[in-house]
C-alpha positions in Angstrom: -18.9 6.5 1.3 -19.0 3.7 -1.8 -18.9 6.8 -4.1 -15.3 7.6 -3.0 -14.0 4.1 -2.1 -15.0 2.6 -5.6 -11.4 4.2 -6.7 -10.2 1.6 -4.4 -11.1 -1.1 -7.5 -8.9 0.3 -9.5 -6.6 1.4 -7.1 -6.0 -2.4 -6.0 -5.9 -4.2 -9.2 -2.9 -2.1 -10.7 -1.3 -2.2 -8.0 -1.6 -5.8 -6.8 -0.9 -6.7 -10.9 2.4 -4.7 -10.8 3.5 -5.5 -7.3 2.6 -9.3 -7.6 3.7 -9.9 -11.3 6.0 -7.4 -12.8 9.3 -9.0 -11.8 7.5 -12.4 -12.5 6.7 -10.7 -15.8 10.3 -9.9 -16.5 12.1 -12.9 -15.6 9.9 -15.5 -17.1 8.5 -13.6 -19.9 11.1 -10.8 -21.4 13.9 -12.9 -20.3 15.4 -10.3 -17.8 17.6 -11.8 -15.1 15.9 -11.4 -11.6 18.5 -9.1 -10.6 17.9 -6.3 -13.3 14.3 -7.0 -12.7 14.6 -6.2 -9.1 16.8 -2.4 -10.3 13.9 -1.4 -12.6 11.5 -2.2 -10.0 13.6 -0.7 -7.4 14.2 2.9 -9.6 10.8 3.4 -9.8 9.9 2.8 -6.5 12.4 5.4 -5.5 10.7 7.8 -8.6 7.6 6.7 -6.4 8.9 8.4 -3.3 9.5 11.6 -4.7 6.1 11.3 -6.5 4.5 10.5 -3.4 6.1 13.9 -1.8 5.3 16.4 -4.5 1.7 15.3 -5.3 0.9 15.6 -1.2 2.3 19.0 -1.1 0.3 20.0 -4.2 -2.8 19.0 -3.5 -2.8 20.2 -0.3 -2.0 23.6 -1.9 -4.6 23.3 -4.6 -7.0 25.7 -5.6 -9.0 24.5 -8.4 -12.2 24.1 -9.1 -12.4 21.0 -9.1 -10.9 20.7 -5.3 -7.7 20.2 -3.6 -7.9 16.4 -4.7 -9.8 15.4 -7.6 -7.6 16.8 -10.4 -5.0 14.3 -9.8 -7.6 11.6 -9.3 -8.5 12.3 -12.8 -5.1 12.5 -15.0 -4.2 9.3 -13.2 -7.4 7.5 -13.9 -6.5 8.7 -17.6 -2.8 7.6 -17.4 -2.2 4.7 -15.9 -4.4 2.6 -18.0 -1.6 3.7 -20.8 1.1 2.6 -19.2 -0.5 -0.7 -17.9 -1.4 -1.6 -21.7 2.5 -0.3 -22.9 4.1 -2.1 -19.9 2.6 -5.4 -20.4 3.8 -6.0 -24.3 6.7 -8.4 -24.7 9.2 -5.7 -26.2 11.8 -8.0 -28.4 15.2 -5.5 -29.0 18.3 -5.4 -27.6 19.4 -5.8 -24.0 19.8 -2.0 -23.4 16.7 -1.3 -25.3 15.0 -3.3 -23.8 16.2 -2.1 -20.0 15.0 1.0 -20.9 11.6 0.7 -22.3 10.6 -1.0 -18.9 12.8 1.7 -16.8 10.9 4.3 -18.8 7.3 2.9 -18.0 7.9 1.6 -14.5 8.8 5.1 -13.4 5.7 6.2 -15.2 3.4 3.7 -13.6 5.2 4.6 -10.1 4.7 8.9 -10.8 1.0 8.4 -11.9 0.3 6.1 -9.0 1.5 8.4 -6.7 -0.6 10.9 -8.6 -3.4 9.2 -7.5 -2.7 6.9 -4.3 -1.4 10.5 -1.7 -4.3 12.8 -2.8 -7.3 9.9 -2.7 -6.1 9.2 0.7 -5.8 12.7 2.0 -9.2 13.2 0.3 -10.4 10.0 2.7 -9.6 12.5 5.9 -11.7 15.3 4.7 -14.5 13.6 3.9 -14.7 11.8 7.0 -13.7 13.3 10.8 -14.8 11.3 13.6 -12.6 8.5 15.5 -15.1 5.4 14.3 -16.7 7.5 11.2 -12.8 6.9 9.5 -13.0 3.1 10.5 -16.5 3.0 9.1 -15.3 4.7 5.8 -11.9 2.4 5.5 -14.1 -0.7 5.8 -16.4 0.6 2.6 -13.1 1.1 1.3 -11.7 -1.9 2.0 -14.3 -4.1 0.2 -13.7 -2.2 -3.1 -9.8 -3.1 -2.4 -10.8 -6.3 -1.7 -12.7 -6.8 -5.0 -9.7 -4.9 -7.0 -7.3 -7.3 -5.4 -8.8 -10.2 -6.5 -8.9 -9.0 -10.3 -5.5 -7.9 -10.3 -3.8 -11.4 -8.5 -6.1 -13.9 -9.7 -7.6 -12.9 -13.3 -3.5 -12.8 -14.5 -2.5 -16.3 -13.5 -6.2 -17.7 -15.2 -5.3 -15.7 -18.4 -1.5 -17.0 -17.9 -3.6 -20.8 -18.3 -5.7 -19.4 -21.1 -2.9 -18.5 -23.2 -0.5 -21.3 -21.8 0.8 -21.6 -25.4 1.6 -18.2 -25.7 2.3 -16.5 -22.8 3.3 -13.2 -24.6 -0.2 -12.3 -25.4 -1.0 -14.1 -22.3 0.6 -11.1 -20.0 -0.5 -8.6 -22.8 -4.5 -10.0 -22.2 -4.3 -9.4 -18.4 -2.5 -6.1 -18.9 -5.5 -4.5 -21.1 -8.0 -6.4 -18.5 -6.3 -4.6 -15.4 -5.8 -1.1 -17.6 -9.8 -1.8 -18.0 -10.2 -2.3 -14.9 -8.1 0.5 -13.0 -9.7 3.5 -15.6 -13.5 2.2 -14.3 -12.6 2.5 -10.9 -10.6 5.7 -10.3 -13.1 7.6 -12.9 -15.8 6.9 -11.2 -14.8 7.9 -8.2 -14.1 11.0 -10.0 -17.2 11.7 -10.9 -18.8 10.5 -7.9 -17.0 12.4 -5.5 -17.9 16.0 -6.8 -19.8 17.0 -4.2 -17.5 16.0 -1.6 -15.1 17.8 -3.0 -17.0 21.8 -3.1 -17.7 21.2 0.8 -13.7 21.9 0.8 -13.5 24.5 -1.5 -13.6 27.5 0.7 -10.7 25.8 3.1 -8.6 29.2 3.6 -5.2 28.4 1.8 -1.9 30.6 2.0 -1.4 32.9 -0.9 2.3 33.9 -2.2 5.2 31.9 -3.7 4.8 28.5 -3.0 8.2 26.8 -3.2 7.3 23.0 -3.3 10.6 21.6 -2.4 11.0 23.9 0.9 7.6 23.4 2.0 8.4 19.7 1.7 10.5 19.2 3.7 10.2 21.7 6.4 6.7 19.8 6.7 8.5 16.5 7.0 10.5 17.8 9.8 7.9 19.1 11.7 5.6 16.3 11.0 8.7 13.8 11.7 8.3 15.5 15.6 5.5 14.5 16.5 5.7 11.4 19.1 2.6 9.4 17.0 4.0 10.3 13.7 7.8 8.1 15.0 5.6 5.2 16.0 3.5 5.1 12.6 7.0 5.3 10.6 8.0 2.6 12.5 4.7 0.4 11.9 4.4 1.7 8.0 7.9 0.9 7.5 7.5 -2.8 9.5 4.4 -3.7 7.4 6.0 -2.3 4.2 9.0 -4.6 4.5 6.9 -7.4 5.3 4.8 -6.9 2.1 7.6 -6.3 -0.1 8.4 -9.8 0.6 5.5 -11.4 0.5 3.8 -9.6 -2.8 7.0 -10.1 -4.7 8.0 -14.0 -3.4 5.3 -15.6 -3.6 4.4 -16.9 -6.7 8.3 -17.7 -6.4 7.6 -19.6 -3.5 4.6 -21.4 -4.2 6.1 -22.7 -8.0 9.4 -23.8 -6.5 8.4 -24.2 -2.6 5.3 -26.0 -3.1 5.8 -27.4 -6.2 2.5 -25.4 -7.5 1.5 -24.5 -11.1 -0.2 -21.3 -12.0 -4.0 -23.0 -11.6 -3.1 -24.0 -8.5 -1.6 -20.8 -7.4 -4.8 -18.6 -8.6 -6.2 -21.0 -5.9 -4.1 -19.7 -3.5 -4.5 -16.2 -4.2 -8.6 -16.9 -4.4 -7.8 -18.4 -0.7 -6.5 -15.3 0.3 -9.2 -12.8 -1.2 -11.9 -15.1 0.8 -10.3 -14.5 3.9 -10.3 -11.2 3.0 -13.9 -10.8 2.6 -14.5 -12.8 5.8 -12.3 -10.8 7.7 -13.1 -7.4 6.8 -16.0 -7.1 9.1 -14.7 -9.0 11.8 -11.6 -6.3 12.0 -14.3 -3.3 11.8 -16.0 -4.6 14.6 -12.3 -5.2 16.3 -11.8 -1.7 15.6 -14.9 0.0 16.8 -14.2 -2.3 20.2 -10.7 -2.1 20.8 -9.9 0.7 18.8 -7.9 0.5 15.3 -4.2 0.4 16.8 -4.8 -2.2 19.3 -6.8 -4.1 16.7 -3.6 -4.0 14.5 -1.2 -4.6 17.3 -3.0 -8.2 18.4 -3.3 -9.0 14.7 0.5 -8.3 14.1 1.6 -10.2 17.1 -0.1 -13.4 16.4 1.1 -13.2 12.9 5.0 -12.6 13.9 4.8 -15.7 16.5 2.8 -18.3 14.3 5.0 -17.1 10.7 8.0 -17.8 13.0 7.1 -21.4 14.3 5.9 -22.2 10.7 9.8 -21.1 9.3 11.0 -23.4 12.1 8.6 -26.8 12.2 7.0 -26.4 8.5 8.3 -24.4 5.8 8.3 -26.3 2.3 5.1 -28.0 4.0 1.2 -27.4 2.1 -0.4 -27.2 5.4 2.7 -24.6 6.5 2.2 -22.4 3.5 -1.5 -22.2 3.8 -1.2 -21.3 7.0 1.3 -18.8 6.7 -0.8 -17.6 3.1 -3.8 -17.3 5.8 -2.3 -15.7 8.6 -0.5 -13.0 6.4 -4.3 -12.3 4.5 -5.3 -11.3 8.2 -2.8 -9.0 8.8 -2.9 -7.6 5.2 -7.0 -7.1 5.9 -6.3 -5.1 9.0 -3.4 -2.9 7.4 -5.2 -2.3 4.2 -9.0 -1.7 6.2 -7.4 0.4 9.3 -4.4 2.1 8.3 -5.3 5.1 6.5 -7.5 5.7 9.1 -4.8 5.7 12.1 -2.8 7.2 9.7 -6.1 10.3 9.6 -5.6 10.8 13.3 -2.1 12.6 13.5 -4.0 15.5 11.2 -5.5 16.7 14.5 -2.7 16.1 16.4 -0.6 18.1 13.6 -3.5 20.4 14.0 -2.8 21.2 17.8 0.6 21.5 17.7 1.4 23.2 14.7 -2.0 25.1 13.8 -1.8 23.2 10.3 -4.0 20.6 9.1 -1.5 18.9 6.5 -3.3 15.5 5.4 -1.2 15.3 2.2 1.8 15.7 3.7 0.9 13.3 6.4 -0.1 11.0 3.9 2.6 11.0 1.7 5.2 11.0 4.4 4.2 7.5 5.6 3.6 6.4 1.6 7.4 7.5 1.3 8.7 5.2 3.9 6.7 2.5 3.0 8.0 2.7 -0.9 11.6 3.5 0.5 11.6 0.3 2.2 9.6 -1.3 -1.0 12.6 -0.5 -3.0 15.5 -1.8 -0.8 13.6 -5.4 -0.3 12.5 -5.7 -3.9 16.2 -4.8 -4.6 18.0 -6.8 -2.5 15.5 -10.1 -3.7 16.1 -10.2 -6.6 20.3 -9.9 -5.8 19.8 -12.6 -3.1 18.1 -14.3 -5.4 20.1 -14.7 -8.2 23.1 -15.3 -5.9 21.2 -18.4 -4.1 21.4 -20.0 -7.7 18.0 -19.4 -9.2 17.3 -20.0 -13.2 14.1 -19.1 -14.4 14.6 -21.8 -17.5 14.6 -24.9 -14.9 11.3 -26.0 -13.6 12.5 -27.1 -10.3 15.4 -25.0 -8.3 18.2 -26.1 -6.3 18.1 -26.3 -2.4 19.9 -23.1 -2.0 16.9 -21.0 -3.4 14.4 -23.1 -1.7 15.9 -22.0 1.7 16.7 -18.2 0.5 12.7 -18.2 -0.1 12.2 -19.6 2.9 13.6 -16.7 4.9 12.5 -13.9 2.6 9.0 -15.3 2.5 8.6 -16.2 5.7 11.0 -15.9 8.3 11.7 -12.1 7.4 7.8 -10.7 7.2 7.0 -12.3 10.5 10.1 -10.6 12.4 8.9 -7.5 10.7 5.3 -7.8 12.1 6.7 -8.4 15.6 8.7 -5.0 14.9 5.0 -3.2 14.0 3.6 -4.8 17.3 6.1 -2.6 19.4 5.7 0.2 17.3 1.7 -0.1 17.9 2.3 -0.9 21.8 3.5 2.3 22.3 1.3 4.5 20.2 -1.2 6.9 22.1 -4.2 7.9 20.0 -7.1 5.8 21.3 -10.8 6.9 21.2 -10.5 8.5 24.3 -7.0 10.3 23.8 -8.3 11.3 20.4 -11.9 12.9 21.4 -10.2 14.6 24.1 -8.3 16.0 21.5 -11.1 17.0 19.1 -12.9 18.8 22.4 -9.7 21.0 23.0 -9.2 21.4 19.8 -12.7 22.7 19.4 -12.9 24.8 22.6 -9.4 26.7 21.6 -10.9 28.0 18.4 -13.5 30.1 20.6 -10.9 30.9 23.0 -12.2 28.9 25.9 -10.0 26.6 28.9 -9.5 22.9 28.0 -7.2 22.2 30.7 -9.4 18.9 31.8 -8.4 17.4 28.9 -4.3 17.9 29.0 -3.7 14.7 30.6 -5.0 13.3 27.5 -3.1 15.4 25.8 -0.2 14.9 27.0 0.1 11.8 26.2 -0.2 12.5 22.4 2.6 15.3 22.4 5.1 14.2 25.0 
């Protein structure tokens, strides 16, 4: 399993850089208002969606020799160091120039994300089937994320301190490090991953005209009616709000919150990466007991209640934010580790009801929603944000963006987890619902009765 989830490295630094410090990058460095900086991020976000929708359908359609996946593993692994290395220079020009040199390469970034991100997952579901073989898998994953996560949040702000005299080359440093970084991990998995990849080869694939658009949607729609598909929409879209927020506010909120300089707030972000590591097998044992929804539903829960006591009684407080810091690494652990996975088991249930087995589709249906909802929080902070008052030139902000950070960054993520916890309360795929499933599925394809099992069933359809 570590030779696929080694992309994961790569994976997780570029995106944690960009999603963490892009904006940052714009508004402190290139002297973009926050509000412009929130549009470019926003446009390529929504580039990101249709990204996410074309490169599902096309690799689940691919033919080549390489497998249905791995080619757009390996022109992204190529790419996106580029664009990391381009999109991190300082560009001095004029305003409109300048708008649309990082337009131009945040829509790249987004595309050859996407290029990678909805085919490496869908890849994640072929190589592994079973109920608690995906956890399993998702956990390997997960500590290769982990270890990505912490070079693309923490190594940035220690450059930033390196190169506190010059924080053009500063940003231009961490970008090559991350570019470095991101090419090691998704090539290798490339490489790694061949023989995974010919077991899939002879997978039976419709021949004819293949119009990419149509299919695309008339697999969305089909997809979109199936009762566990609703409730993961509901749960991606939750925890994609929620993280919008967070990723994007909180070096805001920990420089003019909490009063903390970039050292200090590389400490925070180490904080969180150690409760990641800590964490992650605690939630795969979670999982393998309680199975991976309800271990996300509890998690969610507890985060929502103690995130909304902590906006009440302690919000500009140290002890508040690390709490809140902590509490949110939890939930992130569980999302990040588990997800996918849950995420794996509506193939079967596509499988039964439709006779298709549509893993890119699946996957880049809930990666749509998720950067849909990206797009309109990362928008509307940085609009909220510049009308609350803010001014990246003063070093310590008026109360008015001190409490527009305090409901962005807090108040709204833990409504939004609360939102997931329904979603996951509802949601039928368990071990036992989903190996029912696998047994009928199984005994249908040699033509035998599996009516024993249609109260499990049932519950997954109806």
């Amino acid at each position: 399993m570590y030779r696929y989830g080694v992309g994961y490295i790569g994976q997780a630094s570029s995106y944690n850089f960009m999603s963490a410090y892009f904006v940052v990058f714009l508004t402190n460095c290139v002297g973009i208002s926050s509000s412009i900086a929130g549009t470019i991020s926003s446009v390529a976000l929504m580039v990101e969606v249709v990204g996410g929708m074309i490169f599902g359908n096309l690799s689940d359609s691919c033919r080549s020799k390489m497998g249905k996946r791995r080619p757009f593993m390996l022109i992204a692994g190529i790419v996106l160091p580029i664009i990391l290395i381009l999109i991190s220079y300082t560009l001095h020009a004029s305003a409109i120039t300048t708008f649309i040199y990082y337009m131009f390469f945040a829509v790249l970034f987004r595309v050859f994300f996407s290029c990678f991100e909805i085919p490496n997952n869908a890849f994640g579901s072929e190589i592994s089937t079973g109920y608690d073989e995906r956890t399993k898998q998702r956990t390997v994953c997960r500590w290769f994320s982990i270890t990505g996560s912490g070079i693309g949040t923490i190594v940035p702000l220690l450059i930033l301190d390196l190169f506190s005299d010059d924080q053009e080359a500063g940003w231009q440093t961490a970008g090559i490090i991350i570019a470095i970084v991101t090419f090691g991990g998704i090539i290798s998995s490339f490489l790694l991953t061949k023989k995974y990849s010919v077991q899939y080869m002879g997978e039976k694939i419709s021949k004819g005209k293949h119009n990419v658009i149509k299919d695309i949607f008339v697999n969305y729609i089909e997809l979109f009616k199936l009762k566990p598909m609703k409730l993961l929409i509901i749960y991606k879209g939750a925890f994609a709000c929620a993280f919008a927020l967070y990723n994007i506010a909180t070096l805001y909120f920990l420089q003019y919150a909490l009063d903390l300089g970039n050292k200090y707030s590389s400490y925070v972000y180490a904080f969180t990466i150690a409760i990641f590591a800590i964490m992650t097998p605690i939630v795969d044992k979670m999982a393998i007991a309680t199975g991976k929804a309800n271990q996300q539903m509890y998690t969610m829960l507890a985060f929502g209640i103690m995130g909304t006591l902590i906006y009440i009684f302690a919000p500009n407080t140290l002890i508040g934010g690390v709490l809140y810091v902590g509490g949110f690494a939890v939930v992130q652990t569980g999302f990040w580790q588990l997800s996918s996975a849950i995420f794996y088991d509506v193939i079967e249930v596509d499988e039964y009801v439709n006779n298709k087995r549509r893993g890119g589709d699946i996957m880049s249906l809930v990666s749509v929603l998720g950067t849909l909802v990206t797009a309109i929080m990362v928008q509307m902070f940085g609009i909220f944000l510049d009308m609350s008052g803010f001014d990246p030139q003063l070093t310590s902000q008026p109360d008015s963006v001190i409490s527009f950070l305090d409901i962005g960054y807090i108040l709204v993520p833990s409504i939004c987890c609360l939102v997931g916890f329904l979603a996951l309360k509802a949601f039928p795929i368990n071990k036992k619902t989903f190996a029912s499933l696998q047994t009928a599925l199984e005994l249908r394809k040699h033509g035998e009765s599996y009516d024993e099992y249609m109260d499990d069933i049932n519950k997954l359809i109806k």
